[in-house]
PDB file of N, CA, C, O and CB in Angstrom:
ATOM      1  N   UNK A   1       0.857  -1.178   0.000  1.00  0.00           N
ATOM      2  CA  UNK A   1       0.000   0.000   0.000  1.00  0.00           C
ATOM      3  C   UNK A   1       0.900   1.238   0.000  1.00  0.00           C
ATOM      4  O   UNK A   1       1.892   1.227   0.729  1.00  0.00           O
ATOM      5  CB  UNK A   1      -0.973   0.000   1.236  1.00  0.00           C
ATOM      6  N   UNK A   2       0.705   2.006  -0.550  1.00  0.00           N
ATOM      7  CA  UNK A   2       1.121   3.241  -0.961  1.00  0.00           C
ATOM      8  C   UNK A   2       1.623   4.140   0.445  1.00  0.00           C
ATOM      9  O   UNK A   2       0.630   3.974   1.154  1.00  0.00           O
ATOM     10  CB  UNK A   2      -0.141   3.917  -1.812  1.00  0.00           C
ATOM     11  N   UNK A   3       2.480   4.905   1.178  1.00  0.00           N
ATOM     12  CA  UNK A   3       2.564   5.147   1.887  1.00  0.00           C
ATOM     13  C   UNK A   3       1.960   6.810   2.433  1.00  0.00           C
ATOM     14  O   UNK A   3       2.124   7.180   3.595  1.00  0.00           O
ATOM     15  CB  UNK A   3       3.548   4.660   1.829  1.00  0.00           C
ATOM     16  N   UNK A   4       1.406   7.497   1.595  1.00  0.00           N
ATOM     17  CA  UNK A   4       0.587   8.325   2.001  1.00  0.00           C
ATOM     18  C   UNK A   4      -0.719   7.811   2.040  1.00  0.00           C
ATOM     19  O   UNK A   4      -1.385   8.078   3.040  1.00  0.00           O
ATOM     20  CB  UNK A   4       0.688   9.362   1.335  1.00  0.00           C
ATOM     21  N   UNK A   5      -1.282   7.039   1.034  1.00  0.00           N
ATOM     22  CA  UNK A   5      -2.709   6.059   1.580  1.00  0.00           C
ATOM     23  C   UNK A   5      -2.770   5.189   3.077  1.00  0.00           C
ATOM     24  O   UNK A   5      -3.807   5.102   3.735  1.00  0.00           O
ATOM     25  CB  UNK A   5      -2.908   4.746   0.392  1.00  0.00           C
ATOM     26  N   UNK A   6      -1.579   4.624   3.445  1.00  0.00           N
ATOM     27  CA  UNK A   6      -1.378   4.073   4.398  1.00  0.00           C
ATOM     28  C   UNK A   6      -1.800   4.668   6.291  1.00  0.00           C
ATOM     29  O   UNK A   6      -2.408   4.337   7.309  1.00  0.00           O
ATOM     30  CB  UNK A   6      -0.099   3.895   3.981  1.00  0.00           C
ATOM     31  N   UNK A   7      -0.768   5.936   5.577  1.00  0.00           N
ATOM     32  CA  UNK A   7      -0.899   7.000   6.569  1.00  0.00           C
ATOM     33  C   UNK A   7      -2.746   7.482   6.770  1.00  0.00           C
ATOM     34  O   UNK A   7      -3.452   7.397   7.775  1.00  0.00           O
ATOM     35  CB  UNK A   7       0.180   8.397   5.915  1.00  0.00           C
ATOM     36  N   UNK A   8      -2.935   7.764   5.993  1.00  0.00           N
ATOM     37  CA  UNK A   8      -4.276   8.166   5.825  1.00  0.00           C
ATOM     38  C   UNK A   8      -5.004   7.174   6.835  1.00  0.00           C
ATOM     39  O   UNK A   8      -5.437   7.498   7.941  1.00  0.00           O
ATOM     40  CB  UNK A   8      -4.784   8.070   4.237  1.00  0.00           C
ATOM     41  N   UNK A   9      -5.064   5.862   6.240  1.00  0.00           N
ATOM     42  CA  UNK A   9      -6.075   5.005   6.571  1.00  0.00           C
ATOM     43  C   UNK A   9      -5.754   5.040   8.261  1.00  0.00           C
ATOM     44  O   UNK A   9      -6.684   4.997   9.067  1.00  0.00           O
ATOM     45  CB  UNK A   9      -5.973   3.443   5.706  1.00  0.00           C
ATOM     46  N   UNK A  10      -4.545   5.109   8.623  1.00  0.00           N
ATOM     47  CA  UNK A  10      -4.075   4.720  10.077  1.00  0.00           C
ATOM     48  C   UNK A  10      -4.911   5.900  10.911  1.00  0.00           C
ATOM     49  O   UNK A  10      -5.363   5.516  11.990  1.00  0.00           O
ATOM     50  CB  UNK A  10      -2.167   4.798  10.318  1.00  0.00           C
ATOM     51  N   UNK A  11      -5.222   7.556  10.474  1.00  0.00           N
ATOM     52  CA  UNK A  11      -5.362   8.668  10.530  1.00  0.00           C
ATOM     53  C   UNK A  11      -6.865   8.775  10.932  1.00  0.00           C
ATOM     54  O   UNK A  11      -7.308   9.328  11.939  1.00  0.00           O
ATOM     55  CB  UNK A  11      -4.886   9.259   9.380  1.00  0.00           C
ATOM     56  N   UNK A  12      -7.762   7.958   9.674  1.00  0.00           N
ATOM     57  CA  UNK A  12      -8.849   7.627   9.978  1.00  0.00           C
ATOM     58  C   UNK A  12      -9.378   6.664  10.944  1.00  0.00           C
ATOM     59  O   UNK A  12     -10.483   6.681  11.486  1.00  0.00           O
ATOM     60  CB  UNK A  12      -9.165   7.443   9.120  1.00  0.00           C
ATOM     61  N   UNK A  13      -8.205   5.627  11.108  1.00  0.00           N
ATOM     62  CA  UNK A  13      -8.901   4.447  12.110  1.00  0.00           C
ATOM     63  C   UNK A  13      -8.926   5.028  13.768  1.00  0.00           C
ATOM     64  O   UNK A  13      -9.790   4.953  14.641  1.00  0.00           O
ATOM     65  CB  UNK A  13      -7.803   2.804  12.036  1.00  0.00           C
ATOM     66  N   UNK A  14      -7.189   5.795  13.736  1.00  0.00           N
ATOM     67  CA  UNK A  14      -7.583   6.072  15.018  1.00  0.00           C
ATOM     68  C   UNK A  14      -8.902   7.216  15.224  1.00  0.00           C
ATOM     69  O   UNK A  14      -9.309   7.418  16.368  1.00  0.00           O
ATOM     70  CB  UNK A  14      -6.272   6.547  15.685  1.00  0.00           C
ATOM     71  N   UNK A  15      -9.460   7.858  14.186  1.00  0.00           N
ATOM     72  CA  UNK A  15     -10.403   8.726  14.416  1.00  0.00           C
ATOM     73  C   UNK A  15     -11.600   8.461  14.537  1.00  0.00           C
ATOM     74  O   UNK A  15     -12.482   9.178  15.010  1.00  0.00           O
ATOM     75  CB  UNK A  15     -10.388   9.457  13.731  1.00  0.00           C
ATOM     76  N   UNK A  16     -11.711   6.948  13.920  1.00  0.00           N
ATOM     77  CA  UNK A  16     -13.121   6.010  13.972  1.00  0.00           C
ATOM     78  C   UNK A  16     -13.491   5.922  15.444  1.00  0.00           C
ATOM     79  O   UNK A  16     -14.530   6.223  16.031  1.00  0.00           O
ATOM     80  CB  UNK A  16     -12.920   4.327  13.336  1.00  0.00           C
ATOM     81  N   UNK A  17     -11.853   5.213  16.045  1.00  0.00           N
ATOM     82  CA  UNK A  17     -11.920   4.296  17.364  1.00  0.00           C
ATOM     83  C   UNK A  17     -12.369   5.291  18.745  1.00  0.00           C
ATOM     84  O   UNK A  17     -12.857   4.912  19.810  1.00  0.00           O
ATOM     85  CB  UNK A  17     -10.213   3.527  17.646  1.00  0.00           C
ATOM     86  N   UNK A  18     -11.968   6.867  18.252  1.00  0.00           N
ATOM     87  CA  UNK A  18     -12.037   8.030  18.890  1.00  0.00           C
ATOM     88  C   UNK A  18     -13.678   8.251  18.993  1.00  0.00           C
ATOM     89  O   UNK A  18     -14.216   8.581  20.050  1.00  0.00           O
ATOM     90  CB  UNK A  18     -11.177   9.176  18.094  1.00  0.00           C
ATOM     91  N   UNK A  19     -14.571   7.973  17.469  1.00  0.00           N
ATOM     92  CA  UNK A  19     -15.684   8.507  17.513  1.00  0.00           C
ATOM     93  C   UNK A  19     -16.560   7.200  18.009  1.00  0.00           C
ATOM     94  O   UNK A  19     -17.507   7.314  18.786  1.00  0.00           O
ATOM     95  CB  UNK A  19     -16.030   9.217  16.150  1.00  0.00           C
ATOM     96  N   UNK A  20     -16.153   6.036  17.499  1.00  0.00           N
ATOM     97  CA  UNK A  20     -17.100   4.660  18.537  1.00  0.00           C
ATOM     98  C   UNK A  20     -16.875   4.897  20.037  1.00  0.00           C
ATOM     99  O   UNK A  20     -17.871   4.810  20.755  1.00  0.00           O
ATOM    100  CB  UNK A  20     -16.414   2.786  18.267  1.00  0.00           C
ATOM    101  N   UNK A  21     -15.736   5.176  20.579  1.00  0.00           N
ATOM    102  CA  UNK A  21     -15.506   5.410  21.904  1.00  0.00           C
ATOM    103  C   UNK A  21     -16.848   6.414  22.626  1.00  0.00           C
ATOM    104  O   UNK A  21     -17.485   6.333  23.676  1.00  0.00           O
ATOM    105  CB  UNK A  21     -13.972   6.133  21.948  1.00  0.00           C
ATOM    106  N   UNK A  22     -16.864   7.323  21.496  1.00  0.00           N
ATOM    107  CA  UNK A  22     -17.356   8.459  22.014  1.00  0.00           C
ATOM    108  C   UNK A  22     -18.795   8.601  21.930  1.00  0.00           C
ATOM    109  O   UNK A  22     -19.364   9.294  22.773  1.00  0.00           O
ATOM    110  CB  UNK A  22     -16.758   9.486  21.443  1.00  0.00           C
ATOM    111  N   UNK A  23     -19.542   7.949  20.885  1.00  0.00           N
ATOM    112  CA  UNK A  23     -20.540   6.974  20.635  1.00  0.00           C
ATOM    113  C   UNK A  23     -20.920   6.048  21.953  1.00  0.00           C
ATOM    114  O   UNK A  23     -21.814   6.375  22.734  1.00  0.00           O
ATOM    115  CB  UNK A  23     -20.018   6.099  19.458  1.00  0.00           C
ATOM    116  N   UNK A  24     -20.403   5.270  22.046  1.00  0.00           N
ATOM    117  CA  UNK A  24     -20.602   4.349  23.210  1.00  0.00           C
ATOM    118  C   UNK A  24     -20.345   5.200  24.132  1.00  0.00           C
ATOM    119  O   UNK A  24     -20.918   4.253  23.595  1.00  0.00           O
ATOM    120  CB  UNK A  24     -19.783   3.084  23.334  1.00  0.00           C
ATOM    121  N   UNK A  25     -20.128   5.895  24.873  1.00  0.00           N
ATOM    122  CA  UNK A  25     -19.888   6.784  26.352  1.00  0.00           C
ATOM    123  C   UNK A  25     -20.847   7.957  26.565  1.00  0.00           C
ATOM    124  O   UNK A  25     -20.829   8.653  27.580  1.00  0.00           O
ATOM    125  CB  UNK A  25     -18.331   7.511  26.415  1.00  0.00           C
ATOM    126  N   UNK A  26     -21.998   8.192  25.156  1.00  0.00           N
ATOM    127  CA  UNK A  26     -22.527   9.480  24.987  1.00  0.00           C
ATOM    128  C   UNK A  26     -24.028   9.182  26.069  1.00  0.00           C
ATOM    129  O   UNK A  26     -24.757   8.190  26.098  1.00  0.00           O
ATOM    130  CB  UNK A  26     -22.799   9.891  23.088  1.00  0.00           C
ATOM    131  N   UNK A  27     -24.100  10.498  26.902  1.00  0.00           N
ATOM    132  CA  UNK A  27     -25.148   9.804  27.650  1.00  0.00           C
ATOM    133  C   UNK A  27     -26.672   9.737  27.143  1.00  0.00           C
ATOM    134  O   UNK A  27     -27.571   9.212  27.798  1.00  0.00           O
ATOM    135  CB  UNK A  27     -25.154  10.418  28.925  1.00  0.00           C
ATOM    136  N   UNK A  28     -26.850  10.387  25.791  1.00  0.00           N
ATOM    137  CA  UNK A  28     -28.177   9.787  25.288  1.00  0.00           C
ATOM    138  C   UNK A  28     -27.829   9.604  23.847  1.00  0.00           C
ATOM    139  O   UNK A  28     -26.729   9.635  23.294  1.00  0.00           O
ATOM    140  CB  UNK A  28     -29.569  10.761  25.517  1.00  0.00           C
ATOM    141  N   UNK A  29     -28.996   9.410  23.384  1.00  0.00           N
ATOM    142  CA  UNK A  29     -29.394   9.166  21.817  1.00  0.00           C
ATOM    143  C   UNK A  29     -28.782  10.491  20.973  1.00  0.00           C
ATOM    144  O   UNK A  29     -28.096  10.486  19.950  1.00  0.00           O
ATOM    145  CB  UNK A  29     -31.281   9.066  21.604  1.00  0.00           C
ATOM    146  N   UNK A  30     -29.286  11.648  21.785  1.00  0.00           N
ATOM    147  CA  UNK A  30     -28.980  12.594  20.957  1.00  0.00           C
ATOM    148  C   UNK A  30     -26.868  12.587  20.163  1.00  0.00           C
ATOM    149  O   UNK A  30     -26.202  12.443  19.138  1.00  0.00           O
ATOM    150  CB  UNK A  30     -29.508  14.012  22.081  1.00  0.00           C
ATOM    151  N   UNK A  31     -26.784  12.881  21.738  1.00  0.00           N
ATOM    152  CA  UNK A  31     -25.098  12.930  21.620  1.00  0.00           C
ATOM    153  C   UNK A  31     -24.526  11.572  20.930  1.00  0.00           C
ATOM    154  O   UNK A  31     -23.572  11.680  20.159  1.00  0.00           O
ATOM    155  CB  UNK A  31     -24.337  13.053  23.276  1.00  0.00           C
ATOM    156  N   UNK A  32     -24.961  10.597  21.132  1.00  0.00           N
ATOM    157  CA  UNK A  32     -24.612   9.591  20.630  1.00  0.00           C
ATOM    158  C   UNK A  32     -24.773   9.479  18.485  1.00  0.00           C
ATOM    159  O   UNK A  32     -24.141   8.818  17.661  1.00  0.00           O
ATOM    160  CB  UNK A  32     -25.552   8.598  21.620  1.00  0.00           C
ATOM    161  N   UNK A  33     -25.519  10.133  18.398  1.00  0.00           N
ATOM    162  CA  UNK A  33     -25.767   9.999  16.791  1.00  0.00           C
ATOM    163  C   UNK A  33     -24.777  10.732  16.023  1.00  0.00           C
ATOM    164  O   UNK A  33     -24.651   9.999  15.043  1.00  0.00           O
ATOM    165  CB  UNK A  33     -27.190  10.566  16.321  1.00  0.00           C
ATOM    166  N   UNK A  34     -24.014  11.692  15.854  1.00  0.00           N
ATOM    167  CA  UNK A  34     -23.144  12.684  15.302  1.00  0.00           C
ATOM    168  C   UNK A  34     -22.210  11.679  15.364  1.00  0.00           C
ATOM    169  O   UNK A  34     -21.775  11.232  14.302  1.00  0.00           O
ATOM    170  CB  UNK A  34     -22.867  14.123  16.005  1.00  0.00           C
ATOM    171  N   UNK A  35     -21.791  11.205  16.498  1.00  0.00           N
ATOM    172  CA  UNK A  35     -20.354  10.325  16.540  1.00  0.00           C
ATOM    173  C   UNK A  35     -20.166   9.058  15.928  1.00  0.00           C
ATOM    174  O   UNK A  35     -19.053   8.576  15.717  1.00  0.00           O
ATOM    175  CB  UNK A  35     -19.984   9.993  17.859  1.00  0.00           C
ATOM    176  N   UNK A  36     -21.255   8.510  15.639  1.00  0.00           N
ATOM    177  CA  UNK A  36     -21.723   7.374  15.353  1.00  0.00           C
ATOM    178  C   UNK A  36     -21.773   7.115  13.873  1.00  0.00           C
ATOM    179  O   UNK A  36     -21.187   6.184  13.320  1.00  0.00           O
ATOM    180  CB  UNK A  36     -22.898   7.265  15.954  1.00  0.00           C
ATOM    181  N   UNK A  37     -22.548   8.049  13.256  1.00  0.00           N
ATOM    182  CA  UNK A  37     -22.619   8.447  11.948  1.00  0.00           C
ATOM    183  C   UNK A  37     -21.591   8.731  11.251  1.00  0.00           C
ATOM    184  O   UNK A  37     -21.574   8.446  10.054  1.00  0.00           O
ATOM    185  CB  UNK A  37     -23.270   9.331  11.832  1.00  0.00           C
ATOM    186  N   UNK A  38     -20.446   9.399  11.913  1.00  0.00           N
ATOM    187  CA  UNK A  38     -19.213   9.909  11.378  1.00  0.00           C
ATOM    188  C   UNK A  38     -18.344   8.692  11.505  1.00  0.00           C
ATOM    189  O   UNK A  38     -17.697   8.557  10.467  1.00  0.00           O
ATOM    190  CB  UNK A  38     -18.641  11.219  12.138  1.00  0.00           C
ATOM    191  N   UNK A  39     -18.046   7.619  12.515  1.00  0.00           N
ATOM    192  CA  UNK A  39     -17.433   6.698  12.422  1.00  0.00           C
ATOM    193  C   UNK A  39     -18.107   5.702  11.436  1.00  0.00           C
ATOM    194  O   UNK A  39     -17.295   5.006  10.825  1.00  0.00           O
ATOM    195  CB  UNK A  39     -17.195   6.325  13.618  1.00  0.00           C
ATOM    196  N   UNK A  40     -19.596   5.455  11.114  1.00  0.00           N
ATOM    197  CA  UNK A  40     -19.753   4.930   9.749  1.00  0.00           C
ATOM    198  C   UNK A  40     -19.503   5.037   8.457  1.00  0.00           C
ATOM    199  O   UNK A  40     -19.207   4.204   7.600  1.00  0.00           O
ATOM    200  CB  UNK A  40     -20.457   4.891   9.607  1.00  0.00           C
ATOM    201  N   UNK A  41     -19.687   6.360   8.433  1.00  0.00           N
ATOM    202  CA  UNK A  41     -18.747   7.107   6.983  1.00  0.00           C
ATOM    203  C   UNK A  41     -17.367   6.473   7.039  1.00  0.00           C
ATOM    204  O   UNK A  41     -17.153   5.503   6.312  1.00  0.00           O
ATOM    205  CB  UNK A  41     -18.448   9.070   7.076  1.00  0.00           C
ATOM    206  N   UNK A  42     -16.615   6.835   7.668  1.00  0.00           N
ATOM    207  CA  UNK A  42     -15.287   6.302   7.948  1.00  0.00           C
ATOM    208  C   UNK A  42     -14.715   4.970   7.372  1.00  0.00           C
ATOM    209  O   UNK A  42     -13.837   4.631   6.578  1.00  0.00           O
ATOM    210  CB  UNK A  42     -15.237   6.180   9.272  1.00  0.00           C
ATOM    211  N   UNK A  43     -15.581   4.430   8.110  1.00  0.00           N
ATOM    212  CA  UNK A  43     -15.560   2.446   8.229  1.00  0.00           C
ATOM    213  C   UNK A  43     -16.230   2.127   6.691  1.00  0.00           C
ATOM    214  O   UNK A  43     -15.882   1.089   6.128  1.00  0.00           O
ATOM    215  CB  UNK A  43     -16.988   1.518   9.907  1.00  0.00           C
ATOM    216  N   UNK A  44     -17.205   3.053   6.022  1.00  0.00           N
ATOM    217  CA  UNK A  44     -17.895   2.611   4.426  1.00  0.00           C
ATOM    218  C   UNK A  44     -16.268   3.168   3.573  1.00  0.00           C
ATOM    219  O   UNK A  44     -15.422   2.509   2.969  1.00  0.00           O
ATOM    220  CB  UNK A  44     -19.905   3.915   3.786  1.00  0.00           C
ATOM    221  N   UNK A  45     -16.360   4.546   3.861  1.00  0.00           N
ATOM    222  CA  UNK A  45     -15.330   4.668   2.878  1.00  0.00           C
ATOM    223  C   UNK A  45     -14.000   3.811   3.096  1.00  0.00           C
ATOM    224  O   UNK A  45     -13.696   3.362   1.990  1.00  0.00           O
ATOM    225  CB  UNK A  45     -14.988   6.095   2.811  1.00  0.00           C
ATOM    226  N   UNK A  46     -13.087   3.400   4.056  1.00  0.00           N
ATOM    227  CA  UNK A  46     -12.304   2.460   3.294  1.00  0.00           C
ATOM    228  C   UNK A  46     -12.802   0.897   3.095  1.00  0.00           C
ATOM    229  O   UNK A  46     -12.161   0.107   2.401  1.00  0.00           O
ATOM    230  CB  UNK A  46     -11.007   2.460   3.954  1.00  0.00           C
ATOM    231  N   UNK A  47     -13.962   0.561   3.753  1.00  0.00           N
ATOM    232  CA  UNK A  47     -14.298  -0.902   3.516  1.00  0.00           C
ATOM    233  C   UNK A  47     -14.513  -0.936   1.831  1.00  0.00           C
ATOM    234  O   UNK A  47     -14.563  -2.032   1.273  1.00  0.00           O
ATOM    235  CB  UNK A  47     -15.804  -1.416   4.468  1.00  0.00           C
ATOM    236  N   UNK A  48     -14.645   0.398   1.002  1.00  0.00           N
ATOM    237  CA  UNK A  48     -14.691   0.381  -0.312  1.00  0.00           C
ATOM    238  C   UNK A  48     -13.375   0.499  -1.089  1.00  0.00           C
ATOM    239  O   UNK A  48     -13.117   0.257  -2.268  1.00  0.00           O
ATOM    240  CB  UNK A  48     -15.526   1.337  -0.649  1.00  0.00           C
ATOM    241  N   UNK A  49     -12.380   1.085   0.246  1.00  0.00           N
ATOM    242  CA  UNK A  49     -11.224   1.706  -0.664  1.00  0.00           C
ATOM    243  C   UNK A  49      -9.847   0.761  -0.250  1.00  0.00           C
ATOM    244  O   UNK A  49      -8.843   0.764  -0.962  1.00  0.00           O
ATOM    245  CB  UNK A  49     -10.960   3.580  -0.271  1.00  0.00           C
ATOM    246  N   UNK A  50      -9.946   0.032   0.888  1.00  0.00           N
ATOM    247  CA  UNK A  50      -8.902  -0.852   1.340  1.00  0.00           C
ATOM    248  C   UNK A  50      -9.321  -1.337   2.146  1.00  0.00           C
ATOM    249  O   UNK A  50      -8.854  -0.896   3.196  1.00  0.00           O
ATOM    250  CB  UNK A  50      -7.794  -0.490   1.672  1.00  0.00           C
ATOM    251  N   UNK A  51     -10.599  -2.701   2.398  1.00  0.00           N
ATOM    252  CA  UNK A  51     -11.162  -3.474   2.698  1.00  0.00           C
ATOM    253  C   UNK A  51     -10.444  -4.122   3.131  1.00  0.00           C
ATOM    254  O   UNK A  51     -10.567  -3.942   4.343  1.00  0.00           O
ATOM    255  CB  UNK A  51     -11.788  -3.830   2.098  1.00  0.00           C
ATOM    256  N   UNK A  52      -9.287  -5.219   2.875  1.00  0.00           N
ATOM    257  CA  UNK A  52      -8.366  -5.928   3.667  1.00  0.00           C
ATOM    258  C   UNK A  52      -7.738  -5.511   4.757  1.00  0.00           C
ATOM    259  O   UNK A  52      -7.830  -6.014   5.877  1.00  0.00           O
ATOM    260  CB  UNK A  52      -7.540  -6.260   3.043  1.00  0.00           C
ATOM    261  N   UNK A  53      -6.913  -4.327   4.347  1.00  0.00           N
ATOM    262  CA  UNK A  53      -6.464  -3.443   5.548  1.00  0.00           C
ATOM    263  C   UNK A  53      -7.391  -2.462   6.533  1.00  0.00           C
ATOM    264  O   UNK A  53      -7.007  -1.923   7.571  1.00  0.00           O
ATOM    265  CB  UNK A  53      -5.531  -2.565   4.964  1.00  0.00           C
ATOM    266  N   UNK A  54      -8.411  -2.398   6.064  1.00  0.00           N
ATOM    267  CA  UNK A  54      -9.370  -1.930   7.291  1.00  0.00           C
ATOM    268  C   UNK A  54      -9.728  -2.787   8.443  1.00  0.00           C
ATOM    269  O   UNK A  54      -9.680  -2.596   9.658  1.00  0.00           O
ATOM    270  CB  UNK A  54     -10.649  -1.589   6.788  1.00  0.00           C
ATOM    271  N   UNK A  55     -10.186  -4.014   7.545  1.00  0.00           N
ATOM    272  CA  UNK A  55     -10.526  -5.290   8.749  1.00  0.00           C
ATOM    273  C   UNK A  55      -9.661  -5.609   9.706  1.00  0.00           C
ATOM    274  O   UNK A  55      -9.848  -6.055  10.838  1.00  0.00           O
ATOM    275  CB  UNK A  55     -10.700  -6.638   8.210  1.00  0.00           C
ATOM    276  N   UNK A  56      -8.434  -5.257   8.971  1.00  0.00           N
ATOM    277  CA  UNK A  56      -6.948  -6.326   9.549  1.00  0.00           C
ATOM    278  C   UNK A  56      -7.034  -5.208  10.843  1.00  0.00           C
ATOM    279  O   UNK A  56      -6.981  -5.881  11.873  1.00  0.00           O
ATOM    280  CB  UNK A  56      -4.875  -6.387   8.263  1.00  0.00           C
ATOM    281  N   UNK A  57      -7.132  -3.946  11.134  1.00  0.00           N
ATOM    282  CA  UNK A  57      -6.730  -2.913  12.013  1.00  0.00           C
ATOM    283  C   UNK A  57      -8.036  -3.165  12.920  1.00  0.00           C
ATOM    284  O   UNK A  57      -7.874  -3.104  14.139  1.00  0.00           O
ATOM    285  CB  UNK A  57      -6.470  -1.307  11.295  1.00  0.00           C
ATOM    286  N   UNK A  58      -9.257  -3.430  12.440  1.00  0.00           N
ATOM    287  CA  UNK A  58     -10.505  -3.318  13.253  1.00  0.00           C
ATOM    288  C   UNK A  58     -10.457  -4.799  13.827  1.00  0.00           C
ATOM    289  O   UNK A  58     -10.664  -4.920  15.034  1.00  0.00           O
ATOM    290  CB  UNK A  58     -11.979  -2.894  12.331  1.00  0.00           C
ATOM    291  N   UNK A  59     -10.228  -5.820  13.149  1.00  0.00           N
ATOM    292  CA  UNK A  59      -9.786  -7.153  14.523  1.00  0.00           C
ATOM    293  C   UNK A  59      -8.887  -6.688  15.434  1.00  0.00           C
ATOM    294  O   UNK A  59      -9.093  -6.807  16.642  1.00  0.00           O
ATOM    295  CB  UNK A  59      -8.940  -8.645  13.992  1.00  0.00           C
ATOM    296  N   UNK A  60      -7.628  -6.020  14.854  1.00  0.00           N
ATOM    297  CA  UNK A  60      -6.578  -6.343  16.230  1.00  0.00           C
ATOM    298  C   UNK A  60      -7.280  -5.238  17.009  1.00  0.00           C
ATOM    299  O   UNK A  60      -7.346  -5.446  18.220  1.00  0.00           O
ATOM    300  CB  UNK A  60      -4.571  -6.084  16.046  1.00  0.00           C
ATOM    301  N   UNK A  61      -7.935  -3.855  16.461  1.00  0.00           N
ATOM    302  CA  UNK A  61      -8.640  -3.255  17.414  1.00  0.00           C
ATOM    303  C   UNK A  61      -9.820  -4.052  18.562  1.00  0.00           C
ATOM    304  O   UNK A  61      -9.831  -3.777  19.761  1.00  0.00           O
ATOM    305  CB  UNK A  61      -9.247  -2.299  16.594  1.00  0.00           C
ATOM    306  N   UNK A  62     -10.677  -4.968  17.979  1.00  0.00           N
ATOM    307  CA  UNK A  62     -10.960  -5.854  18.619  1.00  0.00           C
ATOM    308  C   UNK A  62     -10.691  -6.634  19.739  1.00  0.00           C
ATOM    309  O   UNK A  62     -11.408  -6.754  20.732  1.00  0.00           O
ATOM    310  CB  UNK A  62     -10.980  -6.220  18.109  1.00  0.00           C
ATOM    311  N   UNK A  63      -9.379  -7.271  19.474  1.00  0.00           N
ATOM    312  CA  UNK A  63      -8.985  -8.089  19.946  1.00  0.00           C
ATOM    313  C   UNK A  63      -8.341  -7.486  20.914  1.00  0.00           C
ATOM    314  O   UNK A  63      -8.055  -8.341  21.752  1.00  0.00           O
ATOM    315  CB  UNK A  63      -8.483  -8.834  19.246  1.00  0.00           C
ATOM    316  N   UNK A  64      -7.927  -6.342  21.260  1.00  0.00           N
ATOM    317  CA  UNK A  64      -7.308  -5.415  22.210  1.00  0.00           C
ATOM    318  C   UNK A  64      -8.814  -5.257  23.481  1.00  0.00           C
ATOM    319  O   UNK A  64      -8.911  -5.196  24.707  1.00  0.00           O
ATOM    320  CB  UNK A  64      -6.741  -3.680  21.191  1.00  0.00           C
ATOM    321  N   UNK A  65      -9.591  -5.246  22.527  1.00  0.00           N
ATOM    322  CA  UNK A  65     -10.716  -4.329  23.348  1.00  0.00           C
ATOM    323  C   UNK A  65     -10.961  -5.531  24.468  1.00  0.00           C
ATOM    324  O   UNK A  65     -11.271  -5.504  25.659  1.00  0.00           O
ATOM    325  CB  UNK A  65     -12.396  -3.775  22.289  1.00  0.00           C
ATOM    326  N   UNK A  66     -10.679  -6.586  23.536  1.00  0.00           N
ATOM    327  CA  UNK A  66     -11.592  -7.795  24.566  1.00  0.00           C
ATOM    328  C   UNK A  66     -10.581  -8.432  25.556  1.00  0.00           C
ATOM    329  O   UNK A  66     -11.106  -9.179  26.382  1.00  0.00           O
ATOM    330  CB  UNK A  66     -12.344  -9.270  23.565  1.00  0.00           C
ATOM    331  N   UNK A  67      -9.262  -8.291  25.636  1.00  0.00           N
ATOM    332  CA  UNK A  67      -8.113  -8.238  25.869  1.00  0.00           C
ATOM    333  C   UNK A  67      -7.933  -7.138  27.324  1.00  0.00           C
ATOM    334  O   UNK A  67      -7.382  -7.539  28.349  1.00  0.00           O
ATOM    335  CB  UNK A  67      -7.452  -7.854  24.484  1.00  0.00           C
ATOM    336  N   UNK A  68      -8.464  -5.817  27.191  1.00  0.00           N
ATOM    337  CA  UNK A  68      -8.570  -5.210  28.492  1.00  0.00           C
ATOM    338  C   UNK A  68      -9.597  -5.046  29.012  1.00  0.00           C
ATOM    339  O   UNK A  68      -9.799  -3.938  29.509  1.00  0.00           O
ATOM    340  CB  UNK A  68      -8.135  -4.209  28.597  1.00  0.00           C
ATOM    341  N   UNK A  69     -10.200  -5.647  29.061  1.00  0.00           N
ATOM    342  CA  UNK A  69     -11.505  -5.884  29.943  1.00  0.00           C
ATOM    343  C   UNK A  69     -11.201  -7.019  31.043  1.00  0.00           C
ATOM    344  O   UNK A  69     -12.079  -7.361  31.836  1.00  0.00           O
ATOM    345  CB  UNK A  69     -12.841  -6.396  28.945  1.00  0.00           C
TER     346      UNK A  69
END
């Protein structure tokens, strides 16, 4: 992968993981939708644009999550 695409995608994931975080912690519906919506955009546009490498970052993100609990 190209290394300014690379960068990018890394740029966006941590900004996804920033807006699900923030999503999940919001104390209603309201606050919760802006963050939510924006980390879907996120997650559509590269699942269209580098689908392999999106997944590969959102398991080990995963696998972290379930890991500190």
């Amino acid at each position: 992968m190209h290394t300014k695409v690379e960068e990018a995608l890394h740029q966006d994931f941590d900004r996804w993981t920033e807006l699900v975080d923030r999503a999940a912690h919001a104390e209603n519906e309201v606050d919760r939708e802006k963050p939510a919506l924006a980390a879907t955009e996120l997650e559509m546009k590269w699942t269209r644009t580098a689908a392999e490498d999106w997944r590969t970052l959102h398991d080990h993100w995963c696998e972290e999550m379930r890991t500190s609990v």
